[in-house]
C-alpha positions in Angstrom: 34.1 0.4 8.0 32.7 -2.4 6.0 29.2 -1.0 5.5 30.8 2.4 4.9 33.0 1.2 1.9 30.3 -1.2 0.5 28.0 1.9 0.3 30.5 4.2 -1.7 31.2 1.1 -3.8 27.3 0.9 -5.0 27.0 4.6 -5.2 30.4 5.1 -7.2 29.2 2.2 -9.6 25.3 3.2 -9.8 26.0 7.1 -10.0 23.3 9.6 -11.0 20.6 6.9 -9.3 19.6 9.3 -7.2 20.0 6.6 -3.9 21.1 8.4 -0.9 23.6 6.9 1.7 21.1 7.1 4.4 18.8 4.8 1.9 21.6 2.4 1.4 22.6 2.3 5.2 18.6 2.0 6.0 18.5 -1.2 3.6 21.7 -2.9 5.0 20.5 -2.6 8.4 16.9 -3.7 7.8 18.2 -6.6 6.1 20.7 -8.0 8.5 19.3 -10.6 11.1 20.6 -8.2 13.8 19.9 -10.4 16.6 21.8 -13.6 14.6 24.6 -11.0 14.1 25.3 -9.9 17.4 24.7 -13.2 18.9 27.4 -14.4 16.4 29.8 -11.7 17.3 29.7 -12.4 21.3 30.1 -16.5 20.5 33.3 -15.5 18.1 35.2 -13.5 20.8 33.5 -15.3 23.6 32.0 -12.3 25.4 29.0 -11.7 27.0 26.1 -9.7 25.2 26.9 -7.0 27.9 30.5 -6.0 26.8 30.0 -6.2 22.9 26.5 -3.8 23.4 28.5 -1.3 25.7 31.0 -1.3 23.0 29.1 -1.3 20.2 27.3 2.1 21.6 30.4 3.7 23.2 31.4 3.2 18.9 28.4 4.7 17.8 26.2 1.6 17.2 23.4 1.6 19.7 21.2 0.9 17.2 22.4 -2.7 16.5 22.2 -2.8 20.4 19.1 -2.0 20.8 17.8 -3.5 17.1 19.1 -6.9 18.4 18.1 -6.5 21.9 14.3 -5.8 20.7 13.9 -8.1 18.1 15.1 -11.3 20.2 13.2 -10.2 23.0 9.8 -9.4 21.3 10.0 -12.2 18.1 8.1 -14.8 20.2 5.6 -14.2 22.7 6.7 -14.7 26.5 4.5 -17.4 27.9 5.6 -16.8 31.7 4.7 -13.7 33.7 1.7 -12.5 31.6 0.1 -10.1 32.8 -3.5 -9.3 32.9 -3.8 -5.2 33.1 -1.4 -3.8 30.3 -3.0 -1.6 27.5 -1.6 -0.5 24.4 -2.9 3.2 25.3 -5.5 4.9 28.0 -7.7 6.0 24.6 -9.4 3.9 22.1 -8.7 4.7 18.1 -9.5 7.7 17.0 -10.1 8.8 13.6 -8.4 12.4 12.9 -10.9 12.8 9.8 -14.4 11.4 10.7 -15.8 13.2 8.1 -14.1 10.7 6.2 -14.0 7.3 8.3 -14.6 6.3 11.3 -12.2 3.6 12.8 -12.9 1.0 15.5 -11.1 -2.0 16.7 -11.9 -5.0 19.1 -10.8 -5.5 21.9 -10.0 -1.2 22.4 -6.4 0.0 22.9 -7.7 0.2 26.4 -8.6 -3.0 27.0 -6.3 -5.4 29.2 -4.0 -7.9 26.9 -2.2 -10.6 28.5 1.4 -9.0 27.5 4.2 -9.4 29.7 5.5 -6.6 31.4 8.8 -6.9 30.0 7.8 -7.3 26.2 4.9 -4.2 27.0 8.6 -2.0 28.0 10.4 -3.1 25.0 7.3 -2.5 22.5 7.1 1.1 24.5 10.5 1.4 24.1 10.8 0.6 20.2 7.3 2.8 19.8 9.1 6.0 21.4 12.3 5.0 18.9 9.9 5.4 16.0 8.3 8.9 17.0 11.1 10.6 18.7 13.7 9.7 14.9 10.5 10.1 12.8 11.0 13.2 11.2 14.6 11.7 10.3 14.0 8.4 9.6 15.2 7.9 6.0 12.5 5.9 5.2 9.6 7.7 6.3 11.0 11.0 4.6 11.7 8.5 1.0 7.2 8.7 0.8 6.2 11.4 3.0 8.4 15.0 2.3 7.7 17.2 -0.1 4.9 15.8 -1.8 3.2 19.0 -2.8 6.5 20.3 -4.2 6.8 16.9 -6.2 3.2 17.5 -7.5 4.1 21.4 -8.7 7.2 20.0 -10.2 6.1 17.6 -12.1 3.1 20.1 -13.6 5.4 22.2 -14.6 8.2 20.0 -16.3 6.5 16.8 -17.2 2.9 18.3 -17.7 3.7 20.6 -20.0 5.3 18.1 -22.0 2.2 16.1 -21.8 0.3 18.8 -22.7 2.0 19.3 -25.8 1.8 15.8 -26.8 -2.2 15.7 -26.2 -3.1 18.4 -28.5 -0.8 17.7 -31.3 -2.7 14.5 -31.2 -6.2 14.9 -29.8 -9.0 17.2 -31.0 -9.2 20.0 -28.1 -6.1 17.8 -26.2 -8.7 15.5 -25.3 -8.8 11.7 -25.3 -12.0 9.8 -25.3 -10.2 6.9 -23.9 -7.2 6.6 -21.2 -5.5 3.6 -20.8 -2.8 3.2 -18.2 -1.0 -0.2 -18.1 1.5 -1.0 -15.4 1.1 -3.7 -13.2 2.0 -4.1 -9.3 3.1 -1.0 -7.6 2.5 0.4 -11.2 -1.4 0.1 -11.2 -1.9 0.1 -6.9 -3.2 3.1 -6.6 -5.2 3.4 -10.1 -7.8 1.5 -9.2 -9.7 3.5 -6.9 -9.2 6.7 -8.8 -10.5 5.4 -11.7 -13.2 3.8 -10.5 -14.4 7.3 -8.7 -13.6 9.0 -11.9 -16.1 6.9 -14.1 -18.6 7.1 -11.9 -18.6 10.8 -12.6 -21.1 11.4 -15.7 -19.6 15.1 -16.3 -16.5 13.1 -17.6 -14.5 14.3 -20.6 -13.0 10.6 -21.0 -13.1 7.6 -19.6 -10.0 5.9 -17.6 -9.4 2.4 -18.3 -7.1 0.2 -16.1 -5.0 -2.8 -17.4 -2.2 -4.6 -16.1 -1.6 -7.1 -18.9 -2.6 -8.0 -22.4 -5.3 -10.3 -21.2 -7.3 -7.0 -20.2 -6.7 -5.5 -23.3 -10.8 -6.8 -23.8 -11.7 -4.0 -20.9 -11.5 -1.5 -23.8 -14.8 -0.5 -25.4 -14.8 -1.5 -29.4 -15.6 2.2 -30.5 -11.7 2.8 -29.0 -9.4 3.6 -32.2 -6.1 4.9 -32.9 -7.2 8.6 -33.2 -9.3 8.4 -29.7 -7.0 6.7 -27.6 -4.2 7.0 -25.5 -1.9 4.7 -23.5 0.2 5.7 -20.4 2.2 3.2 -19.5 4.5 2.3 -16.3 7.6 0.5 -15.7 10.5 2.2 -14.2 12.4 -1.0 -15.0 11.3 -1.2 -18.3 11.5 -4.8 -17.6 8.1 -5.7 -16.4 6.9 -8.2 -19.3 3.0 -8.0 -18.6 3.5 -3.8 -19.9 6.0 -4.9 -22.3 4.3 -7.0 -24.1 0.8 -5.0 -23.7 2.9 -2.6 -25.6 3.8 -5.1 -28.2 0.3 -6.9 -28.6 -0.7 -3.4 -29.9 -0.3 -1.2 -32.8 2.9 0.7 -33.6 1.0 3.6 -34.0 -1.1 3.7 -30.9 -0.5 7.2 -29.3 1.5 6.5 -26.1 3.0 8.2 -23.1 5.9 5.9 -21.3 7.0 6.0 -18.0 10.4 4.5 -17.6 13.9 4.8 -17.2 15.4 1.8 -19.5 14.9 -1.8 -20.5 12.7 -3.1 -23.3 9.7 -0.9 -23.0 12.3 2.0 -22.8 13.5 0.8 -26.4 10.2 0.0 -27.6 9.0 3.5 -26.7 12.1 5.2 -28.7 11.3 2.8 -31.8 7.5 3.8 -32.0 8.4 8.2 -31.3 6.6 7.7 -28.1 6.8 10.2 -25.6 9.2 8.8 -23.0 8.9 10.3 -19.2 11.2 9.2 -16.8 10.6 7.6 -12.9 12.5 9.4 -9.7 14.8 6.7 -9.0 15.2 6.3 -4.7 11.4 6.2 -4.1 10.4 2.2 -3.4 7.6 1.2 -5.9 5.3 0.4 -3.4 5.5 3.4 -1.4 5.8 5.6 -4.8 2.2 7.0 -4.9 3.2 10.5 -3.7 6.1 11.4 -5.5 5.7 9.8 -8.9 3.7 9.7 -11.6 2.2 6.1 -11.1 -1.3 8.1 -9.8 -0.5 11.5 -10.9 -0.1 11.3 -14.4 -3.8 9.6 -15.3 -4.9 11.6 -12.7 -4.0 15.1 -14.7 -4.1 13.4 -18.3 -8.1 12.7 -17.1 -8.3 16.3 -16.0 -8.8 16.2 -12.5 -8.0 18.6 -9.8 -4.0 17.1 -8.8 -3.9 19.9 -6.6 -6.4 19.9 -4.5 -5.5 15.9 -4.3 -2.4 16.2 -3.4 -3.6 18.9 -0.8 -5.6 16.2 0.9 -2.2 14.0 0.8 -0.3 16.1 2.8 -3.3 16.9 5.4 -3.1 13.0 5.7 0.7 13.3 6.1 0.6 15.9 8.8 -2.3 14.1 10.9 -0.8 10.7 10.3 2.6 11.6 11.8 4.4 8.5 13.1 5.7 11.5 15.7 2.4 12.0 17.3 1.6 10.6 20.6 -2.1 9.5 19.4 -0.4 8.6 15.5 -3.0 6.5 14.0 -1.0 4.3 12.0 1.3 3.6 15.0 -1.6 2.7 17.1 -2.8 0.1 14.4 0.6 -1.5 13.6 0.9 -1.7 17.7 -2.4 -3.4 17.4 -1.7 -5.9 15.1 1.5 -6.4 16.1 0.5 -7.6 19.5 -1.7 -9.3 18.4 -0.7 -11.0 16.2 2.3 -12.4 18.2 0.2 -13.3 20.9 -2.0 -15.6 19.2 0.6 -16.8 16.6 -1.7 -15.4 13.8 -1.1 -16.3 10.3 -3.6 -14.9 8.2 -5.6 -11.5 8.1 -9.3 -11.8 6.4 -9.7 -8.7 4.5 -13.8 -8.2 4.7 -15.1 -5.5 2.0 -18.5 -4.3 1.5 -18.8 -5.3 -2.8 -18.5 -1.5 -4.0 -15.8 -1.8 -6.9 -13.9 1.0 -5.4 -13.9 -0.3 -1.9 -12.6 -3.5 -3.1 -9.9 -1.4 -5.2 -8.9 0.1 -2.0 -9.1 -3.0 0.0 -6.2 -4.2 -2.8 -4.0 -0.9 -2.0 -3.5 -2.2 1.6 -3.3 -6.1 0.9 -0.5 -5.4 -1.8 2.1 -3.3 0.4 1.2 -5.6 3.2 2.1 -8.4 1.7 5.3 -6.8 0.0 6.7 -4.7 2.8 5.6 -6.1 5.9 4.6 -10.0 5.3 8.3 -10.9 4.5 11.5 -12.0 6.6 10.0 -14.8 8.7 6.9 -12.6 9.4 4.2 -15.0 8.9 1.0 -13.6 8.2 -0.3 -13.1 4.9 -3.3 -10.4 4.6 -5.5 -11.5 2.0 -9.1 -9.8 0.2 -11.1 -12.4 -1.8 -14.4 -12.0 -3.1 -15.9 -9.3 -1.1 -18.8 -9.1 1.2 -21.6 -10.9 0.5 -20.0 -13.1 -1.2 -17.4 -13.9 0.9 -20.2 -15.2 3.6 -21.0 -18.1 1.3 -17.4 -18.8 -0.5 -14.3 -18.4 2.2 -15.9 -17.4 6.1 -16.2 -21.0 6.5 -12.7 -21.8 6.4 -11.6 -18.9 8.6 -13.5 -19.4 11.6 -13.1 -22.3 11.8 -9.5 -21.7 12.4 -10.3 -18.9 14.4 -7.4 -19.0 16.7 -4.3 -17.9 14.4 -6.6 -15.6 12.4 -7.2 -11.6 12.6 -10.0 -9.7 10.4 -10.0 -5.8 8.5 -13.3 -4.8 7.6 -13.5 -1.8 5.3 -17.6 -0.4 5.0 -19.4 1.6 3.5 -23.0 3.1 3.5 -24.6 4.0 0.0 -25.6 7.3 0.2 -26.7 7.8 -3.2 -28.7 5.5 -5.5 -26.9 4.7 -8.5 -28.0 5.3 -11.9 -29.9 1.7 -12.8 -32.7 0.4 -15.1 -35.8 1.9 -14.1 -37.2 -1.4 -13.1 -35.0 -1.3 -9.8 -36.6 0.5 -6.7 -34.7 2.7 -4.3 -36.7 1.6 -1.6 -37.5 -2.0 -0.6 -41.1 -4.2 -1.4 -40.1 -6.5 1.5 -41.6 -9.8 2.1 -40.6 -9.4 5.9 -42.4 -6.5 7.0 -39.4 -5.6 9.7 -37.2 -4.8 6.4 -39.7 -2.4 5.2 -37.9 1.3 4.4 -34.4 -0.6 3.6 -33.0 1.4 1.1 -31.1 0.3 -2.1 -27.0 0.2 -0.7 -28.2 -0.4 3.0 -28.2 -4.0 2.6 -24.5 -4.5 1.3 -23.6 -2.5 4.2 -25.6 -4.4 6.8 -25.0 -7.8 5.2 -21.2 -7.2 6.1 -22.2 -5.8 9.4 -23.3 -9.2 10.2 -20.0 -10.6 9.5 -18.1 -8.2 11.5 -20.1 -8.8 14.0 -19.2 -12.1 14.1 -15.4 -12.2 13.8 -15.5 -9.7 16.9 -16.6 -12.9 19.0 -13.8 -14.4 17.6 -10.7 -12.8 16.8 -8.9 -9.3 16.8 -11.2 -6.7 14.5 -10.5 -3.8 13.4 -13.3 -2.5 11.3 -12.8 1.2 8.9 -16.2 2.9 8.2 -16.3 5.2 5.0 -18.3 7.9 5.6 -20.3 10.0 2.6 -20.0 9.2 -1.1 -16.7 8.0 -1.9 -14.3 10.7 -3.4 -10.9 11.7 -4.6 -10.2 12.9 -0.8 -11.3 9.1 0.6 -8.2 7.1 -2.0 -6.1 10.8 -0.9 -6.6 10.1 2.9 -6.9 6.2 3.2 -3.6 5.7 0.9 -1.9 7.3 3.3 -2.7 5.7 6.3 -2.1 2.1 4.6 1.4 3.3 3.6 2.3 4.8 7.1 0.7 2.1 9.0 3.1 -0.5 6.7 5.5 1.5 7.6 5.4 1.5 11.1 4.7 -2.1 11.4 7.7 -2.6 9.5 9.9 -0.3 11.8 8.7 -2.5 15.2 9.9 -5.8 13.3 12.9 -3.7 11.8 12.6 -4.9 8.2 12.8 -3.3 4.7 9.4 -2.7 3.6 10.7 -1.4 0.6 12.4 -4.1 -0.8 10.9 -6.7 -3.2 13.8 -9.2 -4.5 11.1 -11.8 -4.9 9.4 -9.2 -7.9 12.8 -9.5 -9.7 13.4 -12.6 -9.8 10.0 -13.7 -11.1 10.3 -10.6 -13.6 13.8 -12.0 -14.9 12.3 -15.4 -15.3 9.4 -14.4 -17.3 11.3 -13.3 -19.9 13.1 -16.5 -20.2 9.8 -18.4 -20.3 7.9 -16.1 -22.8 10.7 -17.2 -25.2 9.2 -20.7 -25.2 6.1 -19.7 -26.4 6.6 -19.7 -29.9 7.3 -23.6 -29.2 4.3 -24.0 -27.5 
């Protein structure tokens, strides 16, 4: 078989990557237009869609049968025959940690959609598909298995070599700086963790974030050669904004590098860096779990990995794509139909202004936009300024285009007032006596509240509530939800939401262009 042979070929020739054949069969199906492909086969040997599916499944394909059957039927919506009474489930969302979020969205999973009763059986059809080959699905198993085991491996191979590194270099193995420099799915899940992690005033060091040269400035001055250290991540080695953060900065520096080749491989070996590598199969976007893109700062910063990771795999386990009530199925349904019913092109990303909300907004909008915004699938999910600011900048724009338009809002209450100068009060000296008793944080959360409020008259809503101060456990739990609700958005339109050819080729051309800039 053609797909058979093509897959030994790349295996043969890429041995010791560590790519399974499921991977590489999972890839070559998601990629084909299946629908364009069996269409093309029944106009070549003029037969009818019927013979070539019965065929096709009495050879062992009824999965391009029902791939191409599905995605033809449900990739426009059906403008005769809607009918008013079909809900996506009997019970509205439910959030299986309200201690840490509460999850709503507008209309309910139980409200009435005008879906036609054919595209409601296909969508319930593709939706059993996904839970019933969950716990086999290739994919799913690529992020999702094993994470705990990952975390205990890597402690006890690649820690201990980090370990050794620190204290040969650092006074008590202790940094008073960490940098880690990656950029994409090589700083996606920083953010948040090190935001939380500088908030905490117990800190040994601080954790400093940097995805290219230009943010070399985010460094305090009293940061020197003896008191730093970089950790840096490109499992390429190719990625030219860490390459050249590397070269803009002394030989000398102490640095840890993630990679498996390329230039920053080299550059690592030339300066007597230590050089960790990157499991190979795992997608970048999706490789929070199982590698060390979070884990490594995590445990070079001294936090608890373990109890981390813990609260990964309690997200994994409720957040099973097998469940009947899976939360991340339920949204991707949600948006799904939605979104083809009112031909929406855009998705407002609305964030209270907390830095570390607005970091884990960016989690979401990046493997959105990389796994499931791609193929034809128009509908870019974007997170500008933040709320307020966003009120007086970009809401404008989209509601006044309400009708092809969708909203997120991700929230937060303050719960604890924030070390600030002591001229700033915790409670309000309101000029508008019906604000008196507003406390200092209510007001970014109620300010946003207004805005949400507002897109529910007009468009789809979903709106995620963070509950308590922000924590290790909130990036843990809500990481996992954005990468399983990718996920399963990805498996209803049946595309890759792993690949990024795009990334590549603007990474190969950058280092063409750099070379002009001596000339320059």
């Amino acid at each position: 078989m053609l797909k058979r042979d093509l897959i030994s070929i790349l295996r043969e020739h890429f041995s010791g990557k560590g790519v399974s054949p499921d991977r590489l069969e999972d890839i070559m199906m998601s990629s084909l237009n299946v629908p364009d492909f069996f269409n093309s086969v029944c106009e070549a040997f003029r037969v009818s869609s019927e013979e070539l599916g019965s065929f096709l499944v009495s050879q062992g394909f009824g999965d391009i049968v029902s791939r191409a059957r599905a995605s033809d039927s449900l990739s426009t919506p059906d403008t005769k025959g809607l009918d008013v009474g079909v809900a996506l489930s009997p019970q509205p969302l439910r959030s299986p940690f309200p201690e840490i979020f509460t999850i709503e969205c507008s209309p309910g999973l139980e409200s009435s959609v005008p879906f036609s009763s054919q595209q409601h059986k296909l969508l319930t059809e593709i939706v059993n598909h996904i839970q019933q080959t969950a716990s086999q699905d290739i994919f799913f198993k690529l992020y999702r298995e094993d994470v705990c085991s990952y975390h205990d491996r890597f402690l006890e191979t690649d820690g201990k070599l980090i370990d050794a590194y620190l204290q040969k270099h650092f006074t008590n193995g202790y940094p008073r700086y960490v940098v880690s420099s990656g950029i994409g799915a090589n700083e996606q899940w920083t953010h948040f963790m090190a935001t939380i992690h500088n908030r905490d005033v117990k800190r040994q060091c601080a954790w400093i974030v940097i995805d290219s040269p230009v943010q070399l400035d985010r460094i305090p001055q009293d940061a020197t050669k003896e008191n730093t250290v970089f950790l840096e991540f490109s499992r390429s080695g190719e990625t030219q904004e860490t390459v050249k953060t590397h070269e803009f900065t002394s030989r000398d520096m102490k640095r840890i590098v993630f990679t498996n080749n390329g230039p920053l491989f080299d550059l690592g070996k030339r300066d007597g860096n230590l050089i960790l590598g990157f499991p190979d199969a795992v997608p970048g976007r999706f490789g929070r779990n199982i590698t060390p893109i979070m884990l490594a700062p995590l445990y070079v910063v001294r936090q608890d990995t373990k109890k981390i990771w813990a609260s990964i795999q309690e997200a994994i386990n409720r957040f099973n794509p097998a469940l009947p009530d899976s939360l991340p199925l339920q949204l991707a349904q949600f948006v799904y139909v939605h979104q083809r019913l009112n031909r929406v092109n855009h998705c407002y990303v609305g964030s209270s202004g907390d830095e570390a909300l607005l970091a884990m907004s960016d989690e979401l909008v990046q493997l959105w936009n990389e796994g499931g915004n791609k193929e034809g699938n128009e509908m870019l999910m974007c997170r500008y300024f933040g709320q307020p600011r966003d009120s007086h900048t970009v809401i404008e724009g989209i509601l006044a285009n309400r009708k092809t338009k969708m909203a997120i809002f991700l929230m937060h209450k303050q719960e604890d007032f924030c070390i600030m100068p002591k001229f700033v009060q915790e409670i309000i000296d309101p000029i508008n006596p019906d604000h008196a008793g507003l406390r200092y944080g209510q007001d970014d959360f109620l300010l946003a509240q207004a805005n949400y409020e507002r897109f529910k008259e007009c468009m789809p809503v979903i709106k995620i509530e963070m509950m308590g101060d922000l924590s290790y456990r909130h990036g843990a739990i809500l990481g996992q939800l954005w990468q399983d609700f990718v996920a399963c958005y990805a498996k209803i339109l049946d595309i890759d939401p792993g690949s990024n050819p795009e990334v590549r080729v603007v990474r190969d051309r950058s280092e063409e262009i750099l070379a002009r800039g001596r000339s320059l």
